[in-house]
C-alpha positions in Angstrom: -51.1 5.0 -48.7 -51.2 8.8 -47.8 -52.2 10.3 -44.5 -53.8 13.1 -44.5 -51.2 16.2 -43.9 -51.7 19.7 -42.2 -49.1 21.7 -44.1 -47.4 24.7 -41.9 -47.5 28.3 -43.4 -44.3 29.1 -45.9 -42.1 31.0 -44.1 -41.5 34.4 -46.1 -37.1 33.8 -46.8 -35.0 31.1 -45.3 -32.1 32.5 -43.6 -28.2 32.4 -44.9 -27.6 29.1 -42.8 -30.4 27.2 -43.9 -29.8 24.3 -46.2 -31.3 24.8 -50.0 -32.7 21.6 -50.8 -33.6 20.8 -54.2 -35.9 18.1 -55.5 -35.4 15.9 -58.8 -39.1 14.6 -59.9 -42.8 15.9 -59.4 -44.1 12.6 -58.1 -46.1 11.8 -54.5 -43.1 11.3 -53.1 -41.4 14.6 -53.9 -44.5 16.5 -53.2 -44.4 14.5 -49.3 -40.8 15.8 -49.5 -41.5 19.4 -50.1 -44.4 19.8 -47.7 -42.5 17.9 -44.7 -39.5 20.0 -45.1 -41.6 23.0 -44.4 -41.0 21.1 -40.8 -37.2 20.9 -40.5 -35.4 24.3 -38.9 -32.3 25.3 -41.1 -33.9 23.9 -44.5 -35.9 24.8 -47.3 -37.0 23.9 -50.7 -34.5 25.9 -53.0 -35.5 23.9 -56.5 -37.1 21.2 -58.3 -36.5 19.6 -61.7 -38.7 17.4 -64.3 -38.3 16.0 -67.8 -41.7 18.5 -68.6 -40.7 22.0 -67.7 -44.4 23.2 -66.8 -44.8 20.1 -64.0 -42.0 22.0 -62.5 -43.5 25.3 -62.7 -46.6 23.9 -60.9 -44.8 22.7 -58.2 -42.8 25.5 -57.4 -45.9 27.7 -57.9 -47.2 25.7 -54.7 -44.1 25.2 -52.5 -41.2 27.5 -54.3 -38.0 27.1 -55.6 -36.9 27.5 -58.8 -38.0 25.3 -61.7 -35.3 24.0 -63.5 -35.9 21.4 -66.7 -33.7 18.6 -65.9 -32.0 17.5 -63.6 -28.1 18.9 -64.9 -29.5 22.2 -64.7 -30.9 21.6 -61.1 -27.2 20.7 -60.3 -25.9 23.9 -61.9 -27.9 26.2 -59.5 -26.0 27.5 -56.7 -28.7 28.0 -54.1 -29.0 24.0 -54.5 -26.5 23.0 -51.6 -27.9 19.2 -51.3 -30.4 17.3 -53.6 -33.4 15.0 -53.4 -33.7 12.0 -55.9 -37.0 10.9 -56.3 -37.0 10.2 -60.2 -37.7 6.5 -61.3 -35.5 3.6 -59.7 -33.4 2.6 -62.7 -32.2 6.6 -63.3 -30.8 6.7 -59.4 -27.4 5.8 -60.1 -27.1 8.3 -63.1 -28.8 11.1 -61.1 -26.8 10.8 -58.2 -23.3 10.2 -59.8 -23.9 13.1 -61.5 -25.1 15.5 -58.0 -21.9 13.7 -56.3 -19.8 15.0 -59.3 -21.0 18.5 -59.0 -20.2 18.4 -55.0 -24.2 18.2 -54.5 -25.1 16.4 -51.0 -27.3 13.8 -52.1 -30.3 12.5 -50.4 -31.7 9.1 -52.7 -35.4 8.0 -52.2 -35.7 3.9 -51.5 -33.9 2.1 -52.9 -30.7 3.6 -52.8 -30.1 2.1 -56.4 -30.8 -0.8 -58.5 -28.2 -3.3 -57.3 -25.7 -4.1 -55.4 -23.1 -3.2 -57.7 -24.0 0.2 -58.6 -24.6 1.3 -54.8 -20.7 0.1 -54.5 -19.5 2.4 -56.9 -21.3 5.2 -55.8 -20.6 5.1 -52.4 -16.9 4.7 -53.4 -17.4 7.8 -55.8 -18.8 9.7 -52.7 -16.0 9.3 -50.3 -13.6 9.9 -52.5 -15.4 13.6 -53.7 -16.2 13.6 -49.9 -19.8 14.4 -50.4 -22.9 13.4 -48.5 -24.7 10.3 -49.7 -27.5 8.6 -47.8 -30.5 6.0 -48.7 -34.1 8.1 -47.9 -35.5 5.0 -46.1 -37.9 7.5 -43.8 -39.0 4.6 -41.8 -35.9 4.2 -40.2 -36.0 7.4 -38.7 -39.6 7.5 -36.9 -39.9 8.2 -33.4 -41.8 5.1 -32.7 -38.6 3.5 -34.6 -36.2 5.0 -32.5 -38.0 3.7 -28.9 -38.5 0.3 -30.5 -34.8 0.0 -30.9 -34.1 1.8 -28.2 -36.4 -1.4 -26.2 -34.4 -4.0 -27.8 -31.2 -2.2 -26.6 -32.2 -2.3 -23.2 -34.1 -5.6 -22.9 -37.1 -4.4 -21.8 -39.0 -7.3 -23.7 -36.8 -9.5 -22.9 -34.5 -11.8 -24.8 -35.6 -11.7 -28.6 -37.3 -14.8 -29.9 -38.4 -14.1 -33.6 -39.4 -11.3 -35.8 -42.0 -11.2 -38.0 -43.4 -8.5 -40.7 -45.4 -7.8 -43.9 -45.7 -5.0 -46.4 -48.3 -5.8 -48.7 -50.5 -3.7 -50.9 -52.8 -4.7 -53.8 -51.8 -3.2 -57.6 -53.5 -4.1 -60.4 -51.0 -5.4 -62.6 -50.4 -2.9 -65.6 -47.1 -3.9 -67.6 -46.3 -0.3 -67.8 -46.6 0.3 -63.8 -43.8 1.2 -62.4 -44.4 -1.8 -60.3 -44.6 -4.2 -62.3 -42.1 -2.6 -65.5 -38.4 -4.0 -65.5 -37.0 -1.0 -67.4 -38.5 1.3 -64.2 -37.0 -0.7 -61.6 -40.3 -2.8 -60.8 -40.9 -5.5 -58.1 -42.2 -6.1 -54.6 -38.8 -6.5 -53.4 -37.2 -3.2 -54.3 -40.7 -1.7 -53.4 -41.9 -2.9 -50.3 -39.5 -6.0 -49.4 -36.8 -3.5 -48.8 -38.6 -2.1 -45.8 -38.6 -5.1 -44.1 -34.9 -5.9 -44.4 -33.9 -2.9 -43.8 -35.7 -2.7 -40.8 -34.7 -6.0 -39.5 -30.8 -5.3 -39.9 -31.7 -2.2 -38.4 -32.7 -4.0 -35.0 -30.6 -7.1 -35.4 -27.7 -6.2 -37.2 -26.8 -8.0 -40.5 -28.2 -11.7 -41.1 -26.1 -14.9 -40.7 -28.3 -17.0 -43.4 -30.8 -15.6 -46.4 -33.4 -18.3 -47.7 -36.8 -17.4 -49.3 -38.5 -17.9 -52.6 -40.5 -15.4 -54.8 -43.2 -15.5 -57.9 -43.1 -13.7 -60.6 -45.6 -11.3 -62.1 -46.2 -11.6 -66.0 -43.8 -9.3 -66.6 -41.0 -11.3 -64.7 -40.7 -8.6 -61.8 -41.3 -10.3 -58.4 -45.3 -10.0 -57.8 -44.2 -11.1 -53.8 -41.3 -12.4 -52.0 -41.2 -14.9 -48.4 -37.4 -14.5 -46.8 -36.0 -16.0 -44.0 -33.8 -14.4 -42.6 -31.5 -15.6 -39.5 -29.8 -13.2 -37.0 -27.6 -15.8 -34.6 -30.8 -17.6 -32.9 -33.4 -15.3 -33.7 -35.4 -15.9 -36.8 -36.9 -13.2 -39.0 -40.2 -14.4 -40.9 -41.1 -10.9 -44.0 -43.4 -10.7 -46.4 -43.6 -8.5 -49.3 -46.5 -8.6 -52.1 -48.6 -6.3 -54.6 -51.5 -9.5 -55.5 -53.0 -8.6 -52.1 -53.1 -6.1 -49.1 -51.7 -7.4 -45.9 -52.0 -6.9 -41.9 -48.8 -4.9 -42.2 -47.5 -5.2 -39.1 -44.0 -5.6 -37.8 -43.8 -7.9 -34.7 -41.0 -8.3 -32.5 -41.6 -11.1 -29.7 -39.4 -11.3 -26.6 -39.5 -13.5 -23.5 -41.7 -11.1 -21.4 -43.4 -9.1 -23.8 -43.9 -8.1 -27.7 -44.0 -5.4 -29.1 -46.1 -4.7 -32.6 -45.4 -1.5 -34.9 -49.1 -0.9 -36.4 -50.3 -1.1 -39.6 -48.9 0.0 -41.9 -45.8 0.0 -39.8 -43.4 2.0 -42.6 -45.5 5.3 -41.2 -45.7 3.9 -38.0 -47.3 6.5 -35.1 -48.0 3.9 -32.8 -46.3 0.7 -30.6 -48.1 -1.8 -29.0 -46.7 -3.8 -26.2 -48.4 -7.0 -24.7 -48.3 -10.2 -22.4 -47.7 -13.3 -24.4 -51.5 -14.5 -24.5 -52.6 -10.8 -26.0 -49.9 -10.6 -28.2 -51.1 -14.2 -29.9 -54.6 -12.6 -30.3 -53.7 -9.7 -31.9 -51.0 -11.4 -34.3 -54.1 -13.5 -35.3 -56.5 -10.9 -35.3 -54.4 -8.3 -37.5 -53.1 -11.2 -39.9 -56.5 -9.8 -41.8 -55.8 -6.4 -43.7 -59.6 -5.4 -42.4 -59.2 -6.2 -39.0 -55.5 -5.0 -38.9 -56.9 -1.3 -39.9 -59.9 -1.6 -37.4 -57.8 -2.5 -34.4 -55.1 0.1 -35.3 -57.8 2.7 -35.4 -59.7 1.3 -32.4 -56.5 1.4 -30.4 -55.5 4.3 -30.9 -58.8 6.1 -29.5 -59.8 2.9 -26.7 -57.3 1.8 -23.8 -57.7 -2.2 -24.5 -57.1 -3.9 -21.6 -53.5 -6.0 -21.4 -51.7 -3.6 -23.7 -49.5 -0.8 -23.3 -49.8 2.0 -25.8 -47.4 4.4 -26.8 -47.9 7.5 -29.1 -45.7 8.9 -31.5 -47.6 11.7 -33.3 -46.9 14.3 -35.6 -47.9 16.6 -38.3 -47.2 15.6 -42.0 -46.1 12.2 -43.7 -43.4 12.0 -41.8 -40.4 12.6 -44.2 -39.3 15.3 -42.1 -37.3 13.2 -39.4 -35.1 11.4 -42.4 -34.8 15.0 -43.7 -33.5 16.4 -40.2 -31.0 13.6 -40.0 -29.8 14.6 -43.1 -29.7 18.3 -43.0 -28.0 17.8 -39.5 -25.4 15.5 -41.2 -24.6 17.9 -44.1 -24.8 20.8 -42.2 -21.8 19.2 -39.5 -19.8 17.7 -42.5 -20.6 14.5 -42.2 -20.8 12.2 -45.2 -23.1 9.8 -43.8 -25.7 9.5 -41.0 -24.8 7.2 -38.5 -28.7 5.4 -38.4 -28.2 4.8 -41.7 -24.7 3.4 -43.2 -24.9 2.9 -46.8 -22.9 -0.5 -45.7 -26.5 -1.3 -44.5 -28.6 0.3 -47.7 -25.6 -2.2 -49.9 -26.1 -5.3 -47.7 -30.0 -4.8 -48.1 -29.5 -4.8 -52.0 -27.8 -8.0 -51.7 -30.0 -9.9 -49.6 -32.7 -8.8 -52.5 -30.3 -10.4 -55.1 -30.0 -13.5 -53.3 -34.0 -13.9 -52.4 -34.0 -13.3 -57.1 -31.5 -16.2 -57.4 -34.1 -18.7 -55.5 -36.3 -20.9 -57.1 -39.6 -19.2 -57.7 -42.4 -20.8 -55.5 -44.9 -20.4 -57.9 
């Protein structure tokens, strides 16, 4: 899922005090990253690295920088003051152990690493080089996120009754996707699951009880994932799957009101807010992938009566609030960003673990 982006000119040099980001990989993700920092004052795109020199070349021939063929001679370059890992999962750790060790601020596309374990020791490694480190989970950072939790802080739904979300989107299964592919780091969980639990620790803190089950694809990566989480009395029902497409909505009910992050809610520019009768229908409409698109676009355009609307716009994929955050962070000495502890980006991982040590359901 890509929305269509309106990139801003180049500017012609970055000034002294900007922040020289560079990028490890070539991929979608990197390419979002690039054009959404052309959005963020006091940054710009200083390098990028790839395993095939000329991918490089082509990239920086679009959005600048320097091309660099792999990733230890990214870290050598000195106008690189903080780096962007968006390389395959399973190379995260190794990556970013070695931008920590050569005092690189370090910025690590979803998920943070492959387990638990590993995001321990590099967290410990961080603090004690005192360098940046942060988990590029952009959804966190989204307007819409920010006056959804913001809502929750000040009751204006009420009390919270349950939460309930899915992230689902069809692949065909190829053993060699990186979806599907053990050795890359593959699974619904790691993929799409970690949205939701990040999320929901995000707006309820860190769950009291973990229950779920999974199903494996033929490669033995999770193909999709039901948890259950439990934050004190409020339950948390997420979904995660690549065999079919979802309504992709995140729902948060309260006493008074709900309030429902559209589909697909990781990019969310929208929040509905409704009564309890036309929050039913619209859970029950939008539990349909088709219908969940139509009435998102519908919405957006048509005032339906017995829902509040509220816009969050803007230009791009949206990368560029996660990248501000950052920048911000690096730029004050920080080593972390407050919105997003790596305590939280380590618990996530675990909860993940536990969901792979239940039975499968299928």
């Amino acid at each position: 899922m890509e929305p269509v982006s309106t990139r801003p000119s180049q500017s012609a040099s970055p000034d002294r005090s900007s922040i020289g980001w560079g990028i490890v990989g070539t991929g979608t993700i990197a390419r979002c990253f690039a054009e959404d920092l052309e959005y963020v004052a006091g940054a710009h795109l200083a390098g990028v690295s790839s395993r095939v020199l000329e991918r490089a070349a082509q990239f920086v021939a679009r959005h600048g920088g320097t091309a660099h063929e792999s990733h230890e001679a990214l870290l050598g370059d000195e106008k690189v003051e903080a780096v962007y890992i968006a390389s395959p999962n399973t190379s995260h750790f190794a990556i970013a152990f070695a931008a920590i060790a050569a005092k690189k601020s370090v910025l690590v596309e979803k998920p943070l690493v492959a387990t638990a374990e590993e995001a321990e020791r590099l967290r410990a490694f961080a603090a004690e080089q005192n360098v940046f480190l942060m988990e590029g989970l952009w959804t966190r950072f989204l307007p819409a996120i920010g006056f959804v939790k913001n809502a929750l802080q000040s009751a204006t739904i009420g009390e919270i009754r349950r939460v309930k979300g899915e992230l689902a989107f069809r692949h065909p299964y190829a053993p060699d996707n990186r979806f599907f592919d053990p050795a890359k780091g593959g699974g619904s969980l790691l993929d799409l699951g970690i949205y939701l639990i990040s999320l929901s620790q995000f707006f309820l803190g860190e769950p009291d009880a973990v229950q779920g089950e999974w199903y494996s694809a033929p490669s033995g990566v999770d193909m999709g994932a039901r948890m259950e989480l439990t934050f004190g009395r409020i339950p948390a029902s997420l979904n995660c799957a690549f065999d079919h497409t979802g309504g992709n909505l995140f729902i948060i009910e309260g006493s008074r009101r709900t309030l429902f992050l559209q589909s697909p809610f990781i990019g969310a520019r929208q929040v509905l807010e409704a009564g309890p009768v036309m929050a039913r229908v619209i859970e029950t409409l939008c539990r349909n992938s088709i219908f969940s698109r139509i009435f998102s676009k519908i919405s957006r355009k048509i005032p339906v009566p017995g829902i509040r609307r509220h816009a969050f716009g803007f230009p791009g994929y949206g990368l560029q609030f996660e990248i501000e955050a950052a920048t911000r962070a690096i730029r004050d000495g920080k080593t972390e960003v407050s919105t997003a502890p790596l305590s939280e980006s380590i618990q996530t991982l675990r909860i993940i673990e536990k969901i792979r040590t239940l039975p499968s359901g299928r």
